[in-house]
N, CA, C and O atoms as a MOPAC input file, in Angstrom:
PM7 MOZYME 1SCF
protein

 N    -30.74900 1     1.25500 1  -133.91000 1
 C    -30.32000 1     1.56000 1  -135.27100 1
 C    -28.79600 1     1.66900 1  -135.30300 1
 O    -28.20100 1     1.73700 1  -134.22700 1
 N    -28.00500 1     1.69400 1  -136.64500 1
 C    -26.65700 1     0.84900 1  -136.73000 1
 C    -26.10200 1     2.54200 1  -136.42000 1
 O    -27.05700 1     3.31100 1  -136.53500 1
 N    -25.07500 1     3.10500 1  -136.13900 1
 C    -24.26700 1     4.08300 1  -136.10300 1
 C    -23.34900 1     3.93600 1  -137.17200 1
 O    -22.56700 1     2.99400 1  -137.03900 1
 N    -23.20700 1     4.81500 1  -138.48400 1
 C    -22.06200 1     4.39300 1  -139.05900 1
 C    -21.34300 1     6.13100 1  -138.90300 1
 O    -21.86400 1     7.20400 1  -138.59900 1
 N    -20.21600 1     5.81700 1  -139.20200 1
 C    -18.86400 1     6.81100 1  -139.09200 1
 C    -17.55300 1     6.87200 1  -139.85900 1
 O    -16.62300 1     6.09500 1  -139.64400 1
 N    -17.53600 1     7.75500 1  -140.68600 1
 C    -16.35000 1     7.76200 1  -141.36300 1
 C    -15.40000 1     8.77600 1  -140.51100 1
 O    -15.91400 1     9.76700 1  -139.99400 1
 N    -13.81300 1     8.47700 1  -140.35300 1
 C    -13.14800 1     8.99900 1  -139.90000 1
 C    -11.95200 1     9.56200 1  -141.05600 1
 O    -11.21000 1     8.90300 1  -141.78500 1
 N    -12.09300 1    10.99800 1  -140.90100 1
 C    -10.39000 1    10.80200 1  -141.56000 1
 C     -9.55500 1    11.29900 1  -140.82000 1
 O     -9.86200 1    12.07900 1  -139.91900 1
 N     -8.23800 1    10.89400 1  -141.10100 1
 C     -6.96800 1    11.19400 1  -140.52500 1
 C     -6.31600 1    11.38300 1  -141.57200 1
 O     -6.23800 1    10.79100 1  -142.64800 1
 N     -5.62400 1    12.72100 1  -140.92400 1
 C     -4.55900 1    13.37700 1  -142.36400 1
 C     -3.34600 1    13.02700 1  -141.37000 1
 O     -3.38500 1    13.20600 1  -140.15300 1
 N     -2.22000 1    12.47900 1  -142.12000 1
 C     -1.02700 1    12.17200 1  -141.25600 1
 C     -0.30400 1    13.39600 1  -141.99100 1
 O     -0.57900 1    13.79300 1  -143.12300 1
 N      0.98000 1    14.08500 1  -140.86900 1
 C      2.06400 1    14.84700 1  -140.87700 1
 C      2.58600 1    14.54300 1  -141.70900 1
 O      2.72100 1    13.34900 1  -141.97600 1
 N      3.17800 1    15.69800 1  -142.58500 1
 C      4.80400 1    14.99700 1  -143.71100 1
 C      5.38100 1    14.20200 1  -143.48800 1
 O      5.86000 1    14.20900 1  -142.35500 1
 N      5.65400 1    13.21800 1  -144.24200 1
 C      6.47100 1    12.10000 1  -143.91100 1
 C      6.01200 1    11.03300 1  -142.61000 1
 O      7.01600 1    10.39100 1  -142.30300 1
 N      5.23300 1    10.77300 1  -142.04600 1
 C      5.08900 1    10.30900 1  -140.84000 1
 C      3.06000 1     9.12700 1  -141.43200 1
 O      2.07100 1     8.80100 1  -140.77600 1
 N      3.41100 1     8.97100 1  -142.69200 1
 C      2.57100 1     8.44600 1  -143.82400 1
 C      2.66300 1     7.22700 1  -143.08300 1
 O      1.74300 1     6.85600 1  -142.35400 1
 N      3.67100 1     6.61600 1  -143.22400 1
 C      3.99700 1     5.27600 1  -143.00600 1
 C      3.66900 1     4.84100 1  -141.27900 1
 O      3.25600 1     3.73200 1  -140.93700 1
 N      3.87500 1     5.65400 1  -140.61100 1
 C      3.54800 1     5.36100 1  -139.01400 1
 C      2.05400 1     5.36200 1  -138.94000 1
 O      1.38300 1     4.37000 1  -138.65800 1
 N      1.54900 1     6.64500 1  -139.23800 1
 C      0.19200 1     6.01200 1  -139.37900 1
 C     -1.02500 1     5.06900 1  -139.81300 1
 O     -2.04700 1     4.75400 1  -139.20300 1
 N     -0.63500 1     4.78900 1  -140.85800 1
 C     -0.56300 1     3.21800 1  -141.33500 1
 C     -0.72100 1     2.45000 1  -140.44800 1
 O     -1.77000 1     2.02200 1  -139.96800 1
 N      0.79600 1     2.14600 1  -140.07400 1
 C      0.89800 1     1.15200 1  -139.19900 1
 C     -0.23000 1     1.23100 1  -138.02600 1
 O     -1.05500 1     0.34200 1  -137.81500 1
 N     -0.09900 1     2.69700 1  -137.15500 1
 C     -1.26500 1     2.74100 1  -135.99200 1
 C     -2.63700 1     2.29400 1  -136.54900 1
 O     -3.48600 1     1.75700 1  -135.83800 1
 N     -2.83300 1     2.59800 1  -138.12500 1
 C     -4.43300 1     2.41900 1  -138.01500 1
 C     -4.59600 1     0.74100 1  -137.92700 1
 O     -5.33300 1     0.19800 1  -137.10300 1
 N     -3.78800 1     0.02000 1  -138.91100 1
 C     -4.07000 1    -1.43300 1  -139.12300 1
 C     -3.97000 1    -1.59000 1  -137.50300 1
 O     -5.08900 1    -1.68300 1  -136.99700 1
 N     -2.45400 1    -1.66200 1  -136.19300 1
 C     -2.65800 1    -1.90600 1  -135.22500 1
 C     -3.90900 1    -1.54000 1  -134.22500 1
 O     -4.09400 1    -2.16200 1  -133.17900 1
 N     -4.68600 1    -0.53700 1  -134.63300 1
 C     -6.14200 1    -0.18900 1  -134.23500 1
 C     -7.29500 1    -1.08600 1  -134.67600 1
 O     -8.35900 1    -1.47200 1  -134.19300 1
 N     -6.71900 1    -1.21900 1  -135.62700 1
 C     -7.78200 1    -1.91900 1  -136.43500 1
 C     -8.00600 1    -3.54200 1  -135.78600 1
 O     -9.06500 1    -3.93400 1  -135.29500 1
 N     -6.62500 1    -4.44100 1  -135.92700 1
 C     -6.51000 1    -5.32700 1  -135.13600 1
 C     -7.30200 1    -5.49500 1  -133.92100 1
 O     -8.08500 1    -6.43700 1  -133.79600 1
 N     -7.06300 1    -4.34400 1  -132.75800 1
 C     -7.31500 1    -4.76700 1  -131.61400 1
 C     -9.01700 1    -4.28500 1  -131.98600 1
 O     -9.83400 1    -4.54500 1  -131.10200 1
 N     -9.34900 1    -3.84600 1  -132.80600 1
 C    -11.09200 1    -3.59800 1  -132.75700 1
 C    -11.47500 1    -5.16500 1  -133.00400 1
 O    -12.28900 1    -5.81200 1  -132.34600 1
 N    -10.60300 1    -5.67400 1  -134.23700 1
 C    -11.30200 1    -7.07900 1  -134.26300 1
 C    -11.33500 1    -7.92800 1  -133.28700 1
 O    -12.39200 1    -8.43300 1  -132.91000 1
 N     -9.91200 1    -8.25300 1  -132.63000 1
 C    -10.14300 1    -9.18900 1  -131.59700 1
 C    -10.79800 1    -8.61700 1  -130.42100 1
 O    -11.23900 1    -9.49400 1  -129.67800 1
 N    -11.03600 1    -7.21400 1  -129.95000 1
 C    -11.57800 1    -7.12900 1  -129.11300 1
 C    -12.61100 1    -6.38000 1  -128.96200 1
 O    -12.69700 1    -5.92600 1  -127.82100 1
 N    -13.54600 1    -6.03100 1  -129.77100 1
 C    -14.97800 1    -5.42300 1  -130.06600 1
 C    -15.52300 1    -6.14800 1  -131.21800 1
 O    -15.48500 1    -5.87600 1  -132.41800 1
 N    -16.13600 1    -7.31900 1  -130.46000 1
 C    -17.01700 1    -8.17100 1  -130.95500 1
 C    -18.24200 1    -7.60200 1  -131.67900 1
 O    -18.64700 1    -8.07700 1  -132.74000 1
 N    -18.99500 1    -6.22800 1  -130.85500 1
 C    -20.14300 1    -6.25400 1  -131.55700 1
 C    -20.08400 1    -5.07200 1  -132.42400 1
 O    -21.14300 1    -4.87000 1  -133.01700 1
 N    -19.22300 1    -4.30500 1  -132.64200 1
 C    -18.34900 1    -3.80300 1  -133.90000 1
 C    -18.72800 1    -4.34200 1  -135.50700 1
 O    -18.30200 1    -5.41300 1  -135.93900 1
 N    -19.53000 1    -3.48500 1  -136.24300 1
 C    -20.04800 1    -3.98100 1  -137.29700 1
 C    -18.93400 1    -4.26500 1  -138.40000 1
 O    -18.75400 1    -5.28200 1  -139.07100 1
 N    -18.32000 1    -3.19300 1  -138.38500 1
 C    -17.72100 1    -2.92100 1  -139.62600 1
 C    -16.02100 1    -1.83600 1  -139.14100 1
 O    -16.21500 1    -0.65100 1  -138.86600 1
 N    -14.93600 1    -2.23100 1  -139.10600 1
 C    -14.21100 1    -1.18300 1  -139.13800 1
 C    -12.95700 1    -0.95300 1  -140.21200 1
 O    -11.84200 1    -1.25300 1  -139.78600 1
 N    -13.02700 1    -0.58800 1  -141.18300 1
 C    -12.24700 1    -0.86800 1  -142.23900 1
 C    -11.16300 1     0.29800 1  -142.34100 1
 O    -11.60500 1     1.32300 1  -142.86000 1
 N    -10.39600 1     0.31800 1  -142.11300 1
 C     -9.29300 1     1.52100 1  -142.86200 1
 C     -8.93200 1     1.75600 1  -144.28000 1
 O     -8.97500 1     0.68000 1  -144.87700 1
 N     -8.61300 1     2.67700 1  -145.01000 1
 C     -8.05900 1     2.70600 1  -146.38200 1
 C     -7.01500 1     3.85900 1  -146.01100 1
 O     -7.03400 1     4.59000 1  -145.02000 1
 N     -6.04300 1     3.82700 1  -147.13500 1
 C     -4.61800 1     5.00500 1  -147.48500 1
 C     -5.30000 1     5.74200 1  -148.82700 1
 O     -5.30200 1     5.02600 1  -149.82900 1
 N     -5.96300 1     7.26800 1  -149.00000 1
 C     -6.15100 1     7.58900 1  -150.17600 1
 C     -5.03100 1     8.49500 1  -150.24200 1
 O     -4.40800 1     8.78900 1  -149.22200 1
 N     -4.74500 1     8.94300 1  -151.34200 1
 C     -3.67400 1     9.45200 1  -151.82400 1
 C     -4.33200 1    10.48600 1  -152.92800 1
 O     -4.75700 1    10.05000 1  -153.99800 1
 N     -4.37700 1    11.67300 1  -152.64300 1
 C     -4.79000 1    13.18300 1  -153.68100 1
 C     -4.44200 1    13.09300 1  -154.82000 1
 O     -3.21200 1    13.08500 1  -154.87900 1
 N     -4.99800 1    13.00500 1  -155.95300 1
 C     -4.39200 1    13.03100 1  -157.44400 1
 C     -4.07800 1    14.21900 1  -158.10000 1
 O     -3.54100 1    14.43800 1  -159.18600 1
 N     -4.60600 1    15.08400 1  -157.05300 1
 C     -4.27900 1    16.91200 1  -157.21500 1
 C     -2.71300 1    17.41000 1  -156.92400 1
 O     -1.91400 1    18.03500 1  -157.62300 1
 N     -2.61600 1    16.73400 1  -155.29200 1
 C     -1.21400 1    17.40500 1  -154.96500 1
 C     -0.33400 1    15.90800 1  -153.99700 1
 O      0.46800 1    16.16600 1  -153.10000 1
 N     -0.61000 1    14.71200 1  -154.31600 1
 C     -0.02600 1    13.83600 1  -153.91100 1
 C     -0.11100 1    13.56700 1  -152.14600 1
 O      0.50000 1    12.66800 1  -151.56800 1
 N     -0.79900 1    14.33400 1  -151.64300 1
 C     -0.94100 1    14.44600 1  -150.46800 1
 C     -2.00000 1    13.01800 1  -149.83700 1
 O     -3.10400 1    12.80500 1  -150.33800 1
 N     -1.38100 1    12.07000 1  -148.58600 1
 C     -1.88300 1    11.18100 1  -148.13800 1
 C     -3.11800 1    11.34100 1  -147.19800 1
 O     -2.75100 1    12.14800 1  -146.34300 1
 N     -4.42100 1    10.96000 1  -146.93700 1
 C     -5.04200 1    10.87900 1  -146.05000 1
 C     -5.50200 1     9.41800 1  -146.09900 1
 O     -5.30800 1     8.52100 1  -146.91900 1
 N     -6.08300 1     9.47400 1  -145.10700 1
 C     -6.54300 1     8.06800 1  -144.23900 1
 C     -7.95300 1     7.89400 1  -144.06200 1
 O     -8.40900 1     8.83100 1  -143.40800 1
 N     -8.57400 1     7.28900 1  -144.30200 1
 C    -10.29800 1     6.77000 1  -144.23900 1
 C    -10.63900 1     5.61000 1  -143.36000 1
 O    -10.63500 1     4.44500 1  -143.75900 1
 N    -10.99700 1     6.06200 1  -141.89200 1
 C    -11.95300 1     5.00400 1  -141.56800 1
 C    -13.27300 1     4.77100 1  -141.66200 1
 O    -14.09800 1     5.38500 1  -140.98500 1
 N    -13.62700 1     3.67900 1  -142.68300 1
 C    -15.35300 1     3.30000 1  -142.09500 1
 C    -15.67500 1     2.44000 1  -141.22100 1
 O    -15.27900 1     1.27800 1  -141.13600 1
 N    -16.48000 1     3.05900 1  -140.48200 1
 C    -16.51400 1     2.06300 1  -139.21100 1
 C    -18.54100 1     2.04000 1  -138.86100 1
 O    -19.27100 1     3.00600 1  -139.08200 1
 N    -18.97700 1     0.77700 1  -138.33700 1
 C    -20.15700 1     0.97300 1  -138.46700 1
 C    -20.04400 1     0.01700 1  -136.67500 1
 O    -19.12300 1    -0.70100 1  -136.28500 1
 N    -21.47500 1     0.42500 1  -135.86400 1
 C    -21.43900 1     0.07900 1  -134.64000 1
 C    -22.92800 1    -0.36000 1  -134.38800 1
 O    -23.57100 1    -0.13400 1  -135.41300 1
 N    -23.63800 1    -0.85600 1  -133.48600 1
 C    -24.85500 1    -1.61000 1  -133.64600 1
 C    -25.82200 1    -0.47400 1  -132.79400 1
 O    -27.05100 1    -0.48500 1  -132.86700 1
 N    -24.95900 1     0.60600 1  -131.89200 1
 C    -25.70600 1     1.96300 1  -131.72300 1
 C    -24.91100 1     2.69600 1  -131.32600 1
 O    -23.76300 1     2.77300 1  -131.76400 1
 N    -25.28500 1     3.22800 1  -130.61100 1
 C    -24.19300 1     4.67300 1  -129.65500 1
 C    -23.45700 1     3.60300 1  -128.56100 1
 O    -22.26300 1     3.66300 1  -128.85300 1
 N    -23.59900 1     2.79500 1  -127.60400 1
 C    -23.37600 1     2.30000 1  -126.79700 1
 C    -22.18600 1     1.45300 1  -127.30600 1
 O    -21.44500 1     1.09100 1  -126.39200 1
 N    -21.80300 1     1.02400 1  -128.62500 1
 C    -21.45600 1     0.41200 1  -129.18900 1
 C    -20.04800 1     1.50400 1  -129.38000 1
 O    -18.86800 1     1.45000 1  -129.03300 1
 N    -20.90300 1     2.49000 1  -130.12900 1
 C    -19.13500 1     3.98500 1  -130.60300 1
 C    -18.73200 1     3.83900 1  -129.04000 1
 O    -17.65200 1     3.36800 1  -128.68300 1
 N    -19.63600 1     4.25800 1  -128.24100 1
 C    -19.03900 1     4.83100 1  -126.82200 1
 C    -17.88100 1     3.47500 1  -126.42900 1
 O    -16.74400 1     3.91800 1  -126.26500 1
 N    -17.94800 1     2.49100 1  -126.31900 1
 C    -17.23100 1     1.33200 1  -126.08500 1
 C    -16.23100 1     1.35000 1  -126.72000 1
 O    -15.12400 1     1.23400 1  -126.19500 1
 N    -16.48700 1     1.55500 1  -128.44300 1
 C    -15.19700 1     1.89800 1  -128.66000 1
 C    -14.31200 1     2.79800 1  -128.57200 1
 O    -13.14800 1     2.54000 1  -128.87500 1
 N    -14.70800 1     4.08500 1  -128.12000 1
 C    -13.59400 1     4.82600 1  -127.59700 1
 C    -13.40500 1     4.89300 1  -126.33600 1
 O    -12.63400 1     5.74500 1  -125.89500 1
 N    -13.92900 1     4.19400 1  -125.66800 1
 C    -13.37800 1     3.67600 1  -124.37600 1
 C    -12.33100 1     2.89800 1  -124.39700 1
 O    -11.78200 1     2.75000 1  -123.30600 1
 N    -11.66200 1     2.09200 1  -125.72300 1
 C    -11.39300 1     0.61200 1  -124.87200 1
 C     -9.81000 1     1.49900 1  -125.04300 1
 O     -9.62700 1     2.61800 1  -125.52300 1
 N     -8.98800 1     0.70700 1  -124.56500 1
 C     -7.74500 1     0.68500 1  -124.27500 1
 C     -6.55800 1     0.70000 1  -125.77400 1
 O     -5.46000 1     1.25700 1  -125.76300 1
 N     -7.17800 1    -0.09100 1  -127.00600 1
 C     -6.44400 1     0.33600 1  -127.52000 1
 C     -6.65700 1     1.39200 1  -128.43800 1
 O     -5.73100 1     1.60500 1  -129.22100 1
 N     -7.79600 1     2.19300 1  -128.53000 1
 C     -8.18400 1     3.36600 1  -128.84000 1
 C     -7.52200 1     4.35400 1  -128.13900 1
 O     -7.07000 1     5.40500 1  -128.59200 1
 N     -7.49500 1     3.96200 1  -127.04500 1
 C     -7.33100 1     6.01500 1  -126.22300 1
 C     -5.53800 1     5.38600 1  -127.03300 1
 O     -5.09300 1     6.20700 1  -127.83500 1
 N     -4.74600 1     4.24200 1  -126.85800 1
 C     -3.20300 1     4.13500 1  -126.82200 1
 C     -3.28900 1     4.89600 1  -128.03300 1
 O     -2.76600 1     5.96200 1  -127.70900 1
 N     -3.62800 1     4.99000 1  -129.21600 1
 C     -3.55000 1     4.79300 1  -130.66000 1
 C     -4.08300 1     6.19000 1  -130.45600 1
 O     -3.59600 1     6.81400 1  -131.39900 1
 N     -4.76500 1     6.96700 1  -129.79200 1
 C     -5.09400 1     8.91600 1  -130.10800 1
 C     -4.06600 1     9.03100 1  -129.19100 1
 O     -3.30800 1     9.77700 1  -129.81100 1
 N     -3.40100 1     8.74500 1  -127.89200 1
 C     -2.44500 1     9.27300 1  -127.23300 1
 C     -0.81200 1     8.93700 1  -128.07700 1
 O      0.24700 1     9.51700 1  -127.83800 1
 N     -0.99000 1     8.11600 1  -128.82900 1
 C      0.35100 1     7.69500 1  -129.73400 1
 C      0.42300 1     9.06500 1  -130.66100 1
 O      1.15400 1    10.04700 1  -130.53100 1
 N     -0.42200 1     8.82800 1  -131.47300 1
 C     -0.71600 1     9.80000 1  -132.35600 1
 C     -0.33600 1    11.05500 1  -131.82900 1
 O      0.70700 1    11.40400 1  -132.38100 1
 N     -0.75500 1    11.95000 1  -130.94000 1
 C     -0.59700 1    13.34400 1  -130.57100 1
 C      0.95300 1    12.94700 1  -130.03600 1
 O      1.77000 1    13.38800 1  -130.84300 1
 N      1.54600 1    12.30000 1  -129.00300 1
 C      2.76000 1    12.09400 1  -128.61000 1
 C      4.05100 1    12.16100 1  -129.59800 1
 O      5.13500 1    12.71300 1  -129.41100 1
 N      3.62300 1    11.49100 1  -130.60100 1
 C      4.46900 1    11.39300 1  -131.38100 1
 C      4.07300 1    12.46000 1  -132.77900 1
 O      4.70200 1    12.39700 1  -133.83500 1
 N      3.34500 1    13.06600 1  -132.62700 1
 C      2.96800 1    14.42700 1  -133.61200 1
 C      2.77600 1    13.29900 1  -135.11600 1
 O      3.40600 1    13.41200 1  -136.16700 1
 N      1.79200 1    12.32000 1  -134.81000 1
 C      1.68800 1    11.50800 1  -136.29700 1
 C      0.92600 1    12.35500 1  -137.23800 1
 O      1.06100 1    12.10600 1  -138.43600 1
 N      0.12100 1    13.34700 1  -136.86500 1
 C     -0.78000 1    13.93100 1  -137.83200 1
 C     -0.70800 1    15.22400 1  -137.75700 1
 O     -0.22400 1    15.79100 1  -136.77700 1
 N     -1.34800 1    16.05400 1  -139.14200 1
 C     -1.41500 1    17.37100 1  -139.34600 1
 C     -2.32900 1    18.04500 1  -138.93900 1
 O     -2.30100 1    19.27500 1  -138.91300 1
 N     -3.55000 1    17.13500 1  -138.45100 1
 C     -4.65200 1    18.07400 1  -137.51200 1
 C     -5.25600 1    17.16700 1  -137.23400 1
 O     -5.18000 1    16.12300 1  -137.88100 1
 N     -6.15300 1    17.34200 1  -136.01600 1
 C     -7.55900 1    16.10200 1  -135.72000 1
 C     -8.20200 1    15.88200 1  -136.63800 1
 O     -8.55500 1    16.65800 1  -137.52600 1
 N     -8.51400 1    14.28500 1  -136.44600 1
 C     -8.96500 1    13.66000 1  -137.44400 1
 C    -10.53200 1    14.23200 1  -137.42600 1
 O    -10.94800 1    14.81600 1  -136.42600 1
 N    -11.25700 1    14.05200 1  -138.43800 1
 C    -12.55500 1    14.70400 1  -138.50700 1
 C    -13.11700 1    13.33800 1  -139.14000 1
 O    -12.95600 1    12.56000 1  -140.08100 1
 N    -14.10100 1    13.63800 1  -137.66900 1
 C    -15.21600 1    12.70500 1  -137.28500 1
 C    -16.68100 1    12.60800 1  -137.67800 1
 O    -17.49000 1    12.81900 1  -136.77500 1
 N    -17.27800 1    12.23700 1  -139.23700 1
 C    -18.39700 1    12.62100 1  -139.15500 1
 C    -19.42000 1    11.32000 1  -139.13000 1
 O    -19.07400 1    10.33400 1  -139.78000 1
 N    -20.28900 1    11.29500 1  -138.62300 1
 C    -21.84900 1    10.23300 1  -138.05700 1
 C    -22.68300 1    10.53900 1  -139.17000 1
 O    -23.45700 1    11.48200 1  -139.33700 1
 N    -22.35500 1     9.45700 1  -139.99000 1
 C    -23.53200 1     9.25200 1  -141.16900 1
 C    -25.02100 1     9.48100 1  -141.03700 1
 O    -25.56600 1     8.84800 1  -140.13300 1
 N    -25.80000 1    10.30000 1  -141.80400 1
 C    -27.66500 1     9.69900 1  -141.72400 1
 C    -27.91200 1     9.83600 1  -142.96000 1
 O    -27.71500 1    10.81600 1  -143.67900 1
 N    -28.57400 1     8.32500 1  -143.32400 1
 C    -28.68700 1     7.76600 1  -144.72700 1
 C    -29.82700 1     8.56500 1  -144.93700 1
 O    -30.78600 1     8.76000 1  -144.19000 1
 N    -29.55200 1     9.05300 1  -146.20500 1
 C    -30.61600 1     9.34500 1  -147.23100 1
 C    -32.17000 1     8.15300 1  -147.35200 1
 O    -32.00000 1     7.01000 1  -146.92700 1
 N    -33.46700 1     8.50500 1  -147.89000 1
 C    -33.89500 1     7.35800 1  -147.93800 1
 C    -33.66500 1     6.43200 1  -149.18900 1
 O    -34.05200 1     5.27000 1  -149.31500 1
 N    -32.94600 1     7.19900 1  -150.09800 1
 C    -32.99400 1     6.87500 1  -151.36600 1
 C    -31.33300 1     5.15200 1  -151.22700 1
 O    -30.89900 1     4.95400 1  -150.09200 1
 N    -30.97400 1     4.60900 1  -151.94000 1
 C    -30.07600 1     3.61500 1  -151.93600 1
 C    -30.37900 1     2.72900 1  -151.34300 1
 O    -31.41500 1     2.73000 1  -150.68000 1
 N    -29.33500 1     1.42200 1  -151.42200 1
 C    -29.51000 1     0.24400 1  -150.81100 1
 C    -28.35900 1    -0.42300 1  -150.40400 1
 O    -27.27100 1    -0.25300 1  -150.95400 1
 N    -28.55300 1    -1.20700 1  -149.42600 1
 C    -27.45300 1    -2.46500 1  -148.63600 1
 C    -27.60800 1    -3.82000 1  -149.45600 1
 O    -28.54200 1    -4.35300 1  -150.05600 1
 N    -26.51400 1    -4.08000 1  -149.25600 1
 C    -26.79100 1    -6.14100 1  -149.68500 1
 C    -26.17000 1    -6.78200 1  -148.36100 1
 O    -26.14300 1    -8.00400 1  -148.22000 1

């Protein structure tokens, strides 16, 4: 069964724009190099309350063996060791593992 996972990442004041950049460069190396990687999409949302930036990954995997691979590979750990090194964010990103309702549908 598929693993899906939304990630967010809240980036540090000002440090909006670096993270960005790390997620698309994350993002990249998932495509060319985690083939069986369902789905990994990033978005920039932006608070309409207090202007404040966070970050959305959806990412979907074909099981556990699949997440585990991806945080194994190489440009994952670079991209969480970038991140803390360079203080890109305001706290760990929070990691939660979807379980679908029975109700909705896929196309």
């Amino acid at each position: 069964m598929a693993i899906d996972i939304i990630a967010i990442v809240t980036a540090a004041p000002g440090k909006e724009d670096k993270v960005e950049e790390l997620l698309n460069t994350l993002a990249d190396g998932v495509k060319s190099e985690e083939p069986k990687t369902l789905r990994y999409k990033p978005y920039k949302c932006i608070n309409s309350e207090d202007g404040t930036t966070e970050f959305v990954v959806i990412e979907r995997y074909p099981d556990e063996k699949g997440l585990d691979a991806h945080q194994a590979t190489e440009h994952y750990t670079t991209a969480m060791k970038t991140g803390a090194d360079e203080s890109l964010l305001a706290k760990p990103p929070t990691i939660m593992k979807l379980q679908p309702l029975t109700g909705g549908y896929d196309t």
